[in-house]
NUVOVEX-373714 format. One record per atom (N, C-alpha, C): residue number from 1; residue in one letter; chain; atom name; x negated, y negated, z. Coordinates in Angstrom, 1 decimal, padded with zeros to 4 digits. Layout:
<atoms>
[atom NUM, 'A', 'A', 'CA', [X, Y, Z]];
...
</atoms>
This chain:
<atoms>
[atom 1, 'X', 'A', 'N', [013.2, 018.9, -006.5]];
[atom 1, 'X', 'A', 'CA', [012.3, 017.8, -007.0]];
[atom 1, 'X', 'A', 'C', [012.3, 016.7, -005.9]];
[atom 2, 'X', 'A', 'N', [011.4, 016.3, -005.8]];
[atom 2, 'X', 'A', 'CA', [010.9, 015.2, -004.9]];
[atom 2, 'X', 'A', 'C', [010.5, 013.9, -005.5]];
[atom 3, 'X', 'A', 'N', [010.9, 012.7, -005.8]];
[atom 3, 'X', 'A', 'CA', [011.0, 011.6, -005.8]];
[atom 3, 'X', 'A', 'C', [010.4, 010.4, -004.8]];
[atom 4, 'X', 'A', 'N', [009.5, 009.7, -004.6]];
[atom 4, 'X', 'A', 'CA', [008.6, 008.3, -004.2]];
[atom 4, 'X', 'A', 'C', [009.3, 007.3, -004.8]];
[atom 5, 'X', 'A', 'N', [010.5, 006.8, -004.1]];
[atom 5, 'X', 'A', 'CA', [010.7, 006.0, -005.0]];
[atom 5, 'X', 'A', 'C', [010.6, 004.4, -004.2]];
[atom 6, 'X', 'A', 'N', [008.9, 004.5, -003.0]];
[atom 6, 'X', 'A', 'CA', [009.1, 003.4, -002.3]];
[atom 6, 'X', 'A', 'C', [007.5, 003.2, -002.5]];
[atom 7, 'X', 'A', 'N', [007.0, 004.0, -003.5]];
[atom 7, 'X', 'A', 'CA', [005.3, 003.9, -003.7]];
[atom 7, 'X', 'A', 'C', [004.9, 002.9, -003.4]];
[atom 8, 'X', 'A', 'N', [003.5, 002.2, -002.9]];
[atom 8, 'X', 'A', 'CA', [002.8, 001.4, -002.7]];
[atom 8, 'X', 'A', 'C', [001.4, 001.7, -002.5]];
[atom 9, 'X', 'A', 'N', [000.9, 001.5, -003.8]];
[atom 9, 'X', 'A', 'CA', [-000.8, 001.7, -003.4]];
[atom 9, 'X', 'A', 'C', [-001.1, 000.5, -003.6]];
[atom 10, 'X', 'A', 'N', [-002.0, 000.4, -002.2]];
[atom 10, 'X', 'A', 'CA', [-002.8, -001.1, -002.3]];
[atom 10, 'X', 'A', 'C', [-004.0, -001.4, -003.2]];
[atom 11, 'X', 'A', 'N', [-003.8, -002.7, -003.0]];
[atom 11, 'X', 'A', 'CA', [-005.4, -003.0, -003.8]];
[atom 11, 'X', 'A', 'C', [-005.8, -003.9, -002.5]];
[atom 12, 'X', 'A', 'N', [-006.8, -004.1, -002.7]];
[atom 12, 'X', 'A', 'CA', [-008.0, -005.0, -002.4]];
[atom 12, 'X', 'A', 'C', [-007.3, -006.7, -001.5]];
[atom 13, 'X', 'A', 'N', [-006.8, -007.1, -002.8]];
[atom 13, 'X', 'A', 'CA', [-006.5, -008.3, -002.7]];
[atom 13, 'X', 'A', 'C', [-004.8, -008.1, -002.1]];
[atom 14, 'X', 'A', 'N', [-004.4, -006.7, -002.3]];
[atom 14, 'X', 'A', 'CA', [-002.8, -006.9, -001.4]];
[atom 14, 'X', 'A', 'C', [-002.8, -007.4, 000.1]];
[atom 15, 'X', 'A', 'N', [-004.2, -005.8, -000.2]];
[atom 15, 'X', 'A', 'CA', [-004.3, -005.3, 001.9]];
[atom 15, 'X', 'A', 'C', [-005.0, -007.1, 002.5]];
[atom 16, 'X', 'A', 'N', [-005.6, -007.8, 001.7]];
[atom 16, 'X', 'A', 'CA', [-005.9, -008.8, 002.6]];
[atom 16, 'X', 'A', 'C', [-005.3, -010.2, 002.6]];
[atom 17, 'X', 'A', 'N', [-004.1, -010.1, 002.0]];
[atom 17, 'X', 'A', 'CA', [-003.3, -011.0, 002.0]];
[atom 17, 'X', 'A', 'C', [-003.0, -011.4, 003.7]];
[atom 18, 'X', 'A', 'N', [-002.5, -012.8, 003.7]];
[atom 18, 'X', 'A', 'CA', [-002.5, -013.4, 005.2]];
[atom 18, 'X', 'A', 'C', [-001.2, -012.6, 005.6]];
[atom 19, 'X', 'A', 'N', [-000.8, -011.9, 005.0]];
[atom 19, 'X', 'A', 'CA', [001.1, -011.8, 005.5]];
[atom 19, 'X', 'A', 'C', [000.9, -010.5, 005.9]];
[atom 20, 'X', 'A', 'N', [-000.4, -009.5, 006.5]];
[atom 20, 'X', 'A', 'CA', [-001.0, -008.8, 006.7]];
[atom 20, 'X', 'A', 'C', [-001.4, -008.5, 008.3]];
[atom 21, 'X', 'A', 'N', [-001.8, -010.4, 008.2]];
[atom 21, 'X', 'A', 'CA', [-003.0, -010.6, 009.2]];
[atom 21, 'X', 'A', 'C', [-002.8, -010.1, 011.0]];
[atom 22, 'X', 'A', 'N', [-001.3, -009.8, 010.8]];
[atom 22, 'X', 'A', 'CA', [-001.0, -009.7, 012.2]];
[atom 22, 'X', 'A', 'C', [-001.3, -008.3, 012.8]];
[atom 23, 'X', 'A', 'N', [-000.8, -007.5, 011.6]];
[atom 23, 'X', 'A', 'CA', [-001.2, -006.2, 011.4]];
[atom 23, 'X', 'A', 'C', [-002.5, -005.5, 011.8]];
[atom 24, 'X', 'A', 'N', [-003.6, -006.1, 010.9]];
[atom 24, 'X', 'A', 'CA', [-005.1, -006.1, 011.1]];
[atom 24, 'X', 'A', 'C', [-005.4, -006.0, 012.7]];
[atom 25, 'X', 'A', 'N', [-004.9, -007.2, 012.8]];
[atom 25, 'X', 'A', 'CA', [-005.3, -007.6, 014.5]];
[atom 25, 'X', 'A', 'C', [-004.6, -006.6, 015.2]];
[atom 26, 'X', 'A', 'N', [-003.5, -005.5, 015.2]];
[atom 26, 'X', 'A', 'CA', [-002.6, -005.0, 016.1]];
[atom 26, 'X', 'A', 'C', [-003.7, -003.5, 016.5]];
[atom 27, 'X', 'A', 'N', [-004.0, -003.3, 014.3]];
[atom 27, 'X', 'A', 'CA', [-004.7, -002.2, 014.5]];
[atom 27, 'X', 'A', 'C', [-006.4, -002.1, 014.2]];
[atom 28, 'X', 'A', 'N', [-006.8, -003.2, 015.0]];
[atom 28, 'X', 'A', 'CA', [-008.4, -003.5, 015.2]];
[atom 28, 'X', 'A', 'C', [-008.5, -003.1, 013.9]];
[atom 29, 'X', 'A', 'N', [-007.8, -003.5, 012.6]];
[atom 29, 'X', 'A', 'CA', [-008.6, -003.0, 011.2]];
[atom 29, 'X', 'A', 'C', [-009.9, -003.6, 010.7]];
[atom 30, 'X', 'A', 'N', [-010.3, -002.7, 010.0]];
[atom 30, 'X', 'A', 'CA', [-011.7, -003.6, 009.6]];
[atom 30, 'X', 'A', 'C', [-011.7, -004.1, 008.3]];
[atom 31, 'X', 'A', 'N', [-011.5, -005.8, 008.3]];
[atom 31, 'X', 'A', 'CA', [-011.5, -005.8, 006.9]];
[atom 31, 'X', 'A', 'C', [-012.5, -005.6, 006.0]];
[atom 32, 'X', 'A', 'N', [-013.8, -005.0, 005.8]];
[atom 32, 'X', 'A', 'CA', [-014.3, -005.3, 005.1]];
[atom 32, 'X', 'A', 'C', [-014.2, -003.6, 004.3]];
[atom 33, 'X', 'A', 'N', [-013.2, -002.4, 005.1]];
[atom 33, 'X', 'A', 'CA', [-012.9, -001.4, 005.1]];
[atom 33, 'X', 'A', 'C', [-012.3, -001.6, 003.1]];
[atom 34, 'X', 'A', 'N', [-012.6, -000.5, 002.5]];
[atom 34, 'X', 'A', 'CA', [-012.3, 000.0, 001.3]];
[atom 34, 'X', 'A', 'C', [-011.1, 000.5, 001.3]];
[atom 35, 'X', 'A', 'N', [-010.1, -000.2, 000.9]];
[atom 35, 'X', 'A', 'CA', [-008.8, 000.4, 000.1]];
[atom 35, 'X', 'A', 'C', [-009.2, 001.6, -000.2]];
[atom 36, 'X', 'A', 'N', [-007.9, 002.8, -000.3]];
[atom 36, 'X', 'A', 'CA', [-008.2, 003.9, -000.8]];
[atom 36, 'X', 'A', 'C', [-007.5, 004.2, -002.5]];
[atom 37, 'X', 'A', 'N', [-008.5, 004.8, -002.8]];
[atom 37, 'X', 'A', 'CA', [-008.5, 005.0, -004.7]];
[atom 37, 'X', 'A', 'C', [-007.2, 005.7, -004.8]];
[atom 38, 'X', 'A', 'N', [-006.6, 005.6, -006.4]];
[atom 38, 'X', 'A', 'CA', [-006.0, 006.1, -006.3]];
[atom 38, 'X', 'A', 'C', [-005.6, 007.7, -006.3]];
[atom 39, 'X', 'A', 'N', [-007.1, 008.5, -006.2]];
[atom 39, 'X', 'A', 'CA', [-007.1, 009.9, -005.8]];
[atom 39, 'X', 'A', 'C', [-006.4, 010.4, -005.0]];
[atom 40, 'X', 'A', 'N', [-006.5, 009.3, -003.7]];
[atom 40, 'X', 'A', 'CA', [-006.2, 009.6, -002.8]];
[atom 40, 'X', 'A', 'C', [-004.7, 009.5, -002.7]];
[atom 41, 'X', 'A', 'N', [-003.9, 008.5, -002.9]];
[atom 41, 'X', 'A', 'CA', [-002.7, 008.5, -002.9]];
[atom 41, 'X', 'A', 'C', [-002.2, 009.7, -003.8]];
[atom 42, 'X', 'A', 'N', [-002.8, 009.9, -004.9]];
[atom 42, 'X', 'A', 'CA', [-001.9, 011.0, -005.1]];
[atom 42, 'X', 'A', 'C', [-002.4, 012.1, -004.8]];
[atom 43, 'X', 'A', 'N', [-003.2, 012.8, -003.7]];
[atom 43, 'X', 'A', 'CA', [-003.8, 013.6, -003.4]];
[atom 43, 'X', 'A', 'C', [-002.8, 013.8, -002.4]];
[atom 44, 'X', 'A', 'N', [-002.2, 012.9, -001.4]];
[atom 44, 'X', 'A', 'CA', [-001.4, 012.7, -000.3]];
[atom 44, 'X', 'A', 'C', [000.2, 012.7, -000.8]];
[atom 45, 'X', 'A', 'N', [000.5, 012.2, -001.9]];
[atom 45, 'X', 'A', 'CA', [001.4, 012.6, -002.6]];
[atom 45, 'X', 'A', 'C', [001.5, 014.2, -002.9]];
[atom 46, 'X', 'A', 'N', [000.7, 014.8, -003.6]];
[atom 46, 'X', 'A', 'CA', [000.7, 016.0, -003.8]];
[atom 46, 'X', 'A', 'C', [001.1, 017.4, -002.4]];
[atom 47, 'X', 'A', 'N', [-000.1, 016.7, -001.6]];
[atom 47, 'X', 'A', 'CA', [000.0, 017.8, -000.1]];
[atom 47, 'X', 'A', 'C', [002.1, 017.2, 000.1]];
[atom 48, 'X', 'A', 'N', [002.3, 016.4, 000.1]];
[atom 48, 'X', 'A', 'CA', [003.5, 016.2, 000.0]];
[atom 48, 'X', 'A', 'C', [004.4, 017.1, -000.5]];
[atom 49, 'X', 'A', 'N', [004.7, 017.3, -001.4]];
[atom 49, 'X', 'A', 'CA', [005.4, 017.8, -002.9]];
[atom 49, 'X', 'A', 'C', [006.0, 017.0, -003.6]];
[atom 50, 'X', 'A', 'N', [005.6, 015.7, -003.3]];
[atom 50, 'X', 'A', 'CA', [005.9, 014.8, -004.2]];
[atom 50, 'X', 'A', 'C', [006.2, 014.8, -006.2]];
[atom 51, 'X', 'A', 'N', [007.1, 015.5, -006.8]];
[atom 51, 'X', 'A', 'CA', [006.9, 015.3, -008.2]];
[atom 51, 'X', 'A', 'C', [006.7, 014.0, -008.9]];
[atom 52, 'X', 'A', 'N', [007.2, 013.1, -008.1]];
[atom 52, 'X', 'A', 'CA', [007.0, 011.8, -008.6]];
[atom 52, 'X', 'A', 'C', [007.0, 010.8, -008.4]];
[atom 53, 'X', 'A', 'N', [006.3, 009.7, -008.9]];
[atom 53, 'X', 'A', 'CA', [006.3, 008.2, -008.0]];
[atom 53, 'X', 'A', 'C', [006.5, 007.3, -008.9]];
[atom 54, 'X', 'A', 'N', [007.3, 006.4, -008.0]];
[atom 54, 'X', 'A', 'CA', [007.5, 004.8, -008.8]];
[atom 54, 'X', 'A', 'C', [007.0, 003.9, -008.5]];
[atom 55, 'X', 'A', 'N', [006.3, 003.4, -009.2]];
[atom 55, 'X', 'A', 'CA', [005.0, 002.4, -008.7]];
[atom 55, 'X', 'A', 'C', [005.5, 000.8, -009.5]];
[atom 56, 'X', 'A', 'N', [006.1, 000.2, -008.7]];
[atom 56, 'X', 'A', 'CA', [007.0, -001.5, -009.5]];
[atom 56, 'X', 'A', 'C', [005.6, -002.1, -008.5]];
[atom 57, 'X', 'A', 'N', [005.9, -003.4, -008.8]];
[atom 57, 'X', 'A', 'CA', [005.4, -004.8, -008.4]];
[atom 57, 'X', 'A', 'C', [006.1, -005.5, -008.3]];
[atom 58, 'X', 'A', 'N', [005.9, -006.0, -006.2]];
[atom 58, 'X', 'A', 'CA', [006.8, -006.6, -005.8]];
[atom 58, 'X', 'A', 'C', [005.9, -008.4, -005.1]];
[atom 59, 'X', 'A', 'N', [006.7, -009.0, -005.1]];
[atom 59, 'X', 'A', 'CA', [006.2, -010.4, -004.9]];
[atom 59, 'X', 'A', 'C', [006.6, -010.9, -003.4]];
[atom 60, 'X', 'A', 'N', [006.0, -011.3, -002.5]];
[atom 60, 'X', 'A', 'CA', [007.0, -011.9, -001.3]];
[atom 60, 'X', 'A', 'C', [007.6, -013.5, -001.9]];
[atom 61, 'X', 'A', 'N', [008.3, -014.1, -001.5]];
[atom 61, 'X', 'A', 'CA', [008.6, -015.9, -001.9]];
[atom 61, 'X', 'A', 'C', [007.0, -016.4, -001.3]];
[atom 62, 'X', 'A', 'N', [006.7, -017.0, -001.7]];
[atom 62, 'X', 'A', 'CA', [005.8, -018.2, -001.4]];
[atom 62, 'X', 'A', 'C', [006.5, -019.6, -000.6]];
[atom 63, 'X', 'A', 'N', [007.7, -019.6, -000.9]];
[atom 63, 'X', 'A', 'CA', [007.9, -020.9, 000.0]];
[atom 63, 'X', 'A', 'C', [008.9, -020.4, 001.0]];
[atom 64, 'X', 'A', 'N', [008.9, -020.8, 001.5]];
[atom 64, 'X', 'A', 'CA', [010.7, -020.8, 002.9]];
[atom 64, 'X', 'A', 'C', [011.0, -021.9, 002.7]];
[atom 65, 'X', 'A', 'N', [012.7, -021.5, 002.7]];
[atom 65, 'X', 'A', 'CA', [013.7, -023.3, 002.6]];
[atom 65, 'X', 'A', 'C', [014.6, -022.7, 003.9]];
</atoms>
């Protein structure tokens, strides 16, 4: 049995968060490029053998002290 236990499917508003932005620029991304659905993640999960995924919500801090 196979276990995801670091899932991350983006949305929309993840992928273009500023804490991203360096990324974008490293890999000439296109932002106006479509997130992929979640068919696809678990299609790519599947070719995997992935039995299963954990899909939490995680937050970065907003501030630095």
């Amino acid at each position: 049995m196979i276990v995801d236990v670091w899932m991350q499917h983006p949305t929309e508003r993840f992928s273009q968060h500023d804490m991203f932005a360096s990324l974008r620029r490293w890999t000439n991304a296109d932002e106006s490029a479509a997130v992929p659905g979640i068919d696809m993640t678990i299609a790519a999960m599947d070719a995997g053998g992935v039995d299963f995924g954990l899909l939490s919500a995680w937050s970065r801090p907003t501030t630095l002290h």
